[in-house]
N, C-alpha and C positions, 0 to 999 in steps of 0.2 A: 437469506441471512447467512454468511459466513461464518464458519467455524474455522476456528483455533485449534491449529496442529496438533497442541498438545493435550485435546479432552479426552479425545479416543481413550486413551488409556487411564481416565480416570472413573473410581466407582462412585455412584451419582450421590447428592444429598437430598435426603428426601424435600430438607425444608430451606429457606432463604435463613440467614443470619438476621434479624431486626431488634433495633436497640437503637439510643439515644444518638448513635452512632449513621443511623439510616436504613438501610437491608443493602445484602448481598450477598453473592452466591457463586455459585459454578456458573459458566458460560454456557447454554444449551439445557440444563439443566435445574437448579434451583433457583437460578437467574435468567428467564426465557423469557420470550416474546411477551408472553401473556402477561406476566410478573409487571414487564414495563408499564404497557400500558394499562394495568390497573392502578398501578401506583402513578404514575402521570397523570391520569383523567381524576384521581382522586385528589392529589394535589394542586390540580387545576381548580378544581371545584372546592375543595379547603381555601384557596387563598381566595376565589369569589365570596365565599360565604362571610371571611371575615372583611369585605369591602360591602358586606349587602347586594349583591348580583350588579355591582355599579359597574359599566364599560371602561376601559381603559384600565381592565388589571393586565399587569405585565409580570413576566417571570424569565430572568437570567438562569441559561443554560451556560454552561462549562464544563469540561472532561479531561481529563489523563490521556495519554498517548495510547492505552490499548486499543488494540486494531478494533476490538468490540464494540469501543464506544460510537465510534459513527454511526453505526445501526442503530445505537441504544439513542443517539441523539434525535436522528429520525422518525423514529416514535416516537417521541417524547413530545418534540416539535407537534406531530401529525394530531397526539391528543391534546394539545394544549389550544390546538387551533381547531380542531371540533366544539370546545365547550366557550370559544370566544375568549381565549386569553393569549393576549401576546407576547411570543416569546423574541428575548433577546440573545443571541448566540454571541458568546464570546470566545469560541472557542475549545483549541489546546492550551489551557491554564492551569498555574497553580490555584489548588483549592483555597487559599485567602488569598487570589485574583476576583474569583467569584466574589467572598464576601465583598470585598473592597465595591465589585461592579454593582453587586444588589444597592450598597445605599445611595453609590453615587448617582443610579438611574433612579430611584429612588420608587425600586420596582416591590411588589408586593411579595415577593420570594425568592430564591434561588435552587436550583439542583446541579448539584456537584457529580456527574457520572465518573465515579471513583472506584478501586476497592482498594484506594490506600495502598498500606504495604503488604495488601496477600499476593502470593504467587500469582504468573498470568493467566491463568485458568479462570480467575476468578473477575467477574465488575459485581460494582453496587450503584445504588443512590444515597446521593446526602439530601439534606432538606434544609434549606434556610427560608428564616421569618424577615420580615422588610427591614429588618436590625442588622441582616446580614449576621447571625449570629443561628446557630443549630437550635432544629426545634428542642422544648425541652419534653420530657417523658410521657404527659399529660398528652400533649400537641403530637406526637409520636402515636401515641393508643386509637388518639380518634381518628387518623389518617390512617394506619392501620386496618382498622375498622369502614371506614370509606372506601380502603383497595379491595377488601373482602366482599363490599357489596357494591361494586361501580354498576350491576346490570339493574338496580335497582334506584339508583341518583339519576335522573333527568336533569342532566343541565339545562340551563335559560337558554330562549332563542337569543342571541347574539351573531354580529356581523362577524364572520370570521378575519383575526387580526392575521395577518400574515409574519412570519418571525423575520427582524431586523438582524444586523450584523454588526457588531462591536470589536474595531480592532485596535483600539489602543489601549486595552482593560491593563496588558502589561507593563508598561508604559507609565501609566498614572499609578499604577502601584509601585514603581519603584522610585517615584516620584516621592508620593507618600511617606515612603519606610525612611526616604533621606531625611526629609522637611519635619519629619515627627518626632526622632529619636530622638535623645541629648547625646550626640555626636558630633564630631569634629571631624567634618567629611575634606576640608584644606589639610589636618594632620595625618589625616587616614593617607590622603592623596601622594603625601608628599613622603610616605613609607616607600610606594613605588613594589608594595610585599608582593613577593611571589607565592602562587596560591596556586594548588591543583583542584580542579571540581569532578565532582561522580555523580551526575542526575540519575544515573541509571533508565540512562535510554525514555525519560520519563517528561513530566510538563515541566520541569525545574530546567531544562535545557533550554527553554527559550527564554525565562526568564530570572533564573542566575546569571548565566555570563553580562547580561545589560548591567547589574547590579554593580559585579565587582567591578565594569567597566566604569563606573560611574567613581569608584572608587578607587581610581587609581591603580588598581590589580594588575600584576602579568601575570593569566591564569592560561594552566592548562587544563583541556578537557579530555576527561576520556566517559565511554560511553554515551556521545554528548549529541547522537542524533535521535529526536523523539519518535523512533520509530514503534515504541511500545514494545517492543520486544527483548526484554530488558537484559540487560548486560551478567548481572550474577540475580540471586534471590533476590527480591526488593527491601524486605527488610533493614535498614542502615545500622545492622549491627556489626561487633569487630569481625566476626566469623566471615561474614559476605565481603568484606570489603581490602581483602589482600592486595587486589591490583591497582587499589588504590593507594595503601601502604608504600607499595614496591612503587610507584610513580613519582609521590612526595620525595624520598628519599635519592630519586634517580635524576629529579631538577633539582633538589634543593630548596622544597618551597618548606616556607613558614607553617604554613597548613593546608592541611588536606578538608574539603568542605562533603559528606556524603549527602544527600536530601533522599527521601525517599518518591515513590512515581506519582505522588499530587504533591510533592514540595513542603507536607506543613511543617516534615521531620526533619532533624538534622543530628548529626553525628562530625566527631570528626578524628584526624590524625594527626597526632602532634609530629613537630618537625624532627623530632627522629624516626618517622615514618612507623609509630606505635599505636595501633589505634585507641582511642578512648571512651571510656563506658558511653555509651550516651546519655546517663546521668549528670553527667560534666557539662553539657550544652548548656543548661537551665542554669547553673552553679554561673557558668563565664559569664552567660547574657544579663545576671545580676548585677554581677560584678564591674560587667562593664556598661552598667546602667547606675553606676553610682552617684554620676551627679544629682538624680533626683533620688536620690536616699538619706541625704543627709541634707539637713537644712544649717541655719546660719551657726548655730552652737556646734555642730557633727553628728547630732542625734535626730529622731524621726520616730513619729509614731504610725510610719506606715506599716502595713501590711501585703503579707508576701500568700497570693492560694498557688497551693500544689495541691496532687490527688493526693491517696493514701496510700500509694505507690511510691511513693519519691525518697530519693534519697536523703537523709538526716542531715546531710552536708546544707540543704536548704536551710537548717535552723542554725548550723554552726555560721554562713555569711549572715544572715540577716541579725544575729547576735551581733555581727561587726557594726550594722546599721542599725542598732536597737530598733530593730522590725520585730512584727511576731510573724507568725508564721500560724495559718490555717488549712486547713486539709478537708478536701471534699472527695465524694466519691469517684470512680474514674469515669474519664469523659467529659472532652472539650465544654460540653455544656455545663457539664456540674461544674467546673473549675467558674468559668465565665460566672455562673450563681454566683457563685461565693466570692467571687472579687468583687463583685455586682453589688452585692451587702457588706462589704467591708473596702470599698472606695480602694481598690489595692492599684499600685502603680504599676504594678509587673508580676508576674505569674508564670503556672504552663503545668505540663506535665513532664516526669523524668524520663519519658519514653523520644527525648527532642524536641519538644513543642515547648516553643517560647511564645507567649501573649503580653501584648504591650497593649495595654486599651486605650492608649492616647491615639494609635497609628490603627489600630482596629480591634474586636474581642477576638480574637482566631489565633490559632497555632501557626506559626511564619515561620518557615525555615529565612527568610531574606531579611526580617528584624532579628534573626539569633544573629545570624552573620554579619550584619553590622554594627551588632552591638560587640560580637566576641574580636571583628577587625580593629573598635575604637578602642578597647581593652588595649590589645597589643601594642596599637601605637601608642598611647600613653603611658603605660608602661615600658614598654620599652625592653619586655621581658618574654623568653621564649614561654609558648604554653607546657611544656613539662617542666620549666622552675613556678609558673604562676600555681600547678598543682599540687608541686612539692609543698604548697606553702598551706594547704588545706587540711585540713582533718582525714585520716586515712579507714573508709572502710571497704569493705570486701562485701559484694552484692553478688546474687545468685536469682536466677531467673528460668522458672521451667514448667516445660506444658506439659498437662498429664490428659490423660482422657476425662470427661466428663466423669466425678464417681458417681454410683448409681445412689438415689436418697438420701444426697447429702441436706446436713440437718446448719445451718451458723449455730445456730443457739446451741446447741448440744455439741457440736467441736469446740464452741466457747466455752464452755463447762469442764470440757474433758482437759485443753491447753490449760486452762486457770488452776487445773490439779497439779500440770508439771509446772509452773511458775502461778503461784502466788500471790509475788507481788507484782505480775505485767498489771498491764491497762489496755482493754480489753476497749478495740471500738468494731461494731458492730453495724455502718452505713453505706458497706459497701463487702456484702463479704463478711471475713472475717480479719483487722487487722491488731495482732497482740504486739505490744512494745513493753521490752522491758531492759534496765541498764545496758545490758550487754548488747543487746539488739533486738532486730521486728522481724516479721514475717506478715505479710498481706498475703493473703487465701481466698479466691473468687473465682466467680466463673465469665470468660472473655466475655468483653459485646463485640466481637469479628470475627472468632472464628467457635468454630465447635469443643472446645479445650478447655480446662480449666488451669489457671495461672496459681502457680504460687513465685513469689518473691519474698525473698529474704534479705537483710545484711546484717553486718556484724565486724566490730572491732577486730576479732580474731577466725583465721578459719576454721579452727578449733568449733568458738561458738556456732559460726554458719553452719557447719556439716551439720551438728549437736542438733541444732533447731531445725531444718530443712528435714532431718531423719524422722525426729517426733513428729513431725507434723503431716510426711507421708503415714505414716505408722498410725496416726489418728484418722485420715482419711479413708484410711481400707473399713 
């Protein structure tokens, strides 16, 4: 098994990350060998159990460019075909490549060898259901549970399937994202925009640049070979992404696109090479999804899921579409829930996940991007006048350590002494909103940290509230 230059120097974690999210970990460490293949032969044998031990289950594999993943693929493979289930490799793909591949084979699950946007040191597994869509939390405990006792599951005798090879999974997804959107792929075309791309050395190199090609783009790429070894942090926040700035600004392109190393995120920089919150991705991809927001009078009584994380900007667009707007806990799957019972046309998280569930239920960095390129052409307007034209807040975002014994209930009690009148939700964490602004208080599902997020009309308020609310966590 090969190691990654950079673990030496890292102090171990005792435990994997697991959450609605998947598990991961350190490379060698809370993410080893072992970990794999309990979690493989378990989910081999979850996705038999829900077919009734019937032959012919299949399960699409796909990975991120970390150099780790081929090992991690190799096991995966090796248990999958022990317990008699046939895997189909698709690859270095983006993570909603996979989904897309699970239902088009119309395989009984998928695993996404990811760890997103943690630093390289780190892979994980994702897990999809034959819906192509992440297990939800139930489906998570019992698989769980299954990797904790694989020496004790006897799989069935079964012939062993040997794993197939899928290479046009990218291909049909970008196929997809055109033929799904309400886009005008001849006005996008005929923009001829100049666009710089930042995969960060990640899966979104092989299949971004197809996209914007498809789209008429003169794109430049930087960090744009998938060697996994990623260009700056992988993170696509403004912090990491300067030489992406400093690019936009040196061609002259309209925008900067960042995605993070599985593609679901997106970030970007406007054409004064400034980069922008990634709160703004979810806001544009609305925006620029308006044909299906307004019906034949101008009004709609669709609905818009964000988590309870996201920026308020989502209720100030959807106010323009007489949308409402609902909020679920965080995590691709909770959002997906909640669109799922509220028939919603468009969605995501404010972390850069845009979800179009016409085109599939998943976070797409290549549905933002085409939704936020048919914006501009239609408009006709640069991205820092389309934001000028928004509601202005000030969002704050920070990781703290884990506090020890933290109580929700009892923080909720203690916030409601310094505001009153907030509105106090409590299904994910803690999230209080009151006129002036919110603050969401949880603990990550990816890394070991605990998240607080704020925003606020003024920065006055933000500091105000971010203070109190360190100040109640000690």
């Amino acid at each position: 098994m090969s190691k990654n230059s950079a673990i030496s120097n890292l102090v171990g974690m005792s435990k994997p990350m697991i959450s609605v999210s998947g598990v991961r970990g350190i490379i060698n460490d809370s993410f080893s060998e072992k970990l794999v293949q309990d979690w493989a032969k378990a989910f081999g044998i979850f996705c038999l159990e829900k077919r009734n031990m019937e032959p012919d289950t299949s399960i699409v594999i796909g990975r991120d460019s970390r150099r780790s993943g081929e090992w991690t693929e190799n096991i995966i493979v090796e248990e999958l075909e022990k317990v008699g289930v046939q895997p189909i490799l698709v690859g270095i793909v983006p993570t909603p490549t996979v989904e897309l591949a699970v239902t088009h084979h119309k395989a009984d699950g998928g695993i996404i060898i990811t760890a997103s946007h943690n630093p390289i040191e780190w892979n994980g597994l994702k897990f999809l259901g034959p819906d192509g869509v992440f297990l939800d939390a139930t489906e998570i405990e019992k698989l769980k549970l299954l990797a904790s006792n694989t020496s004790q599951v006897t799989p069935p005798e079964q012939e062993i399937e040997e794993a197939v090879k899928d290479t046009d999974a990218i291909a049909r997804h970008v196929e997809k994202v055109l033929s799904t959107l309400p886009i005008d792929v001849e006005k996008i075309c005929a923009q001829k925009f100049k666009v710089v791309l930042d995969p960060v050395n990640g899966a979104g190199a092989l299949a971004v640049p197809l996209l914007l090609e498809k789209l008429g783009c003169e794109t430049t790429i930087i960090n744009g070979e998938p060697s996994g070894i990623f260009g700056h942090t992988p993170e696509p926040r403004p912090e990491n992404l300067i030489d992406l700035s400093n690019k936009v600004k040196e061609v002259g392109a309209i925008v900067g696109f960042a995605v993070d190393p599985d593609a679901d995120r997106l970030a970007l920089i406007n054409e004064k090479g400034e980069a922008i919150s990634e709160e703004y991705t979810l806001v544009l991809a609305i925006l620029g999804a308006r044909k299906i927001n307004r019906d034949q009078n101008g009004t709609t009584g669709h609905t818009i899921a964000v988590n309870l994380s996201t920026s308020r900007m989502i209720d100030d667009v959807a106010e323009i579409f007489g949308a409402k707007v609902v909020r679920s806990a965080v995590g691709e799957r909770n959002v997906v829930e909640e669109m799922r019972k509220n028939n919603s046309v468009i969605g995501g998280e404010g972390n850069g996940g845009v979800i179009f569930p016409a085109c599939h239920e998943g976070r797409d960095s290549l549905v933002g991007i085409a939704l936020i390129l048919d914006l501009l052409a239609q408009e006709k307007k640069a991205i820092s006048t389309i934001i000028e034209d928004l509601p202005n807040y000030i969002m704050e975002k920070i990781k703290i350590p884990l506090p020890p014994n933290f109580n929700p209930t009892e923080f909720g009690k203690n916030i409601k002494n310094v505001y009153p009148d907030a509105i106090v939700n409590n299904i994910d964490g803690i999230r209080v909103d009151t006129a002036d602004g919110w603050v969401h208080v949880r603990a990550s599902n990816t890394e070991p940290v605990f998240r607080i997020i704020a925003e606020a009309k003024t920065k006055q308020f933000l500091d105000k509230i971010i203070s109190e609310t360190k100040n109640l966590l000690k």
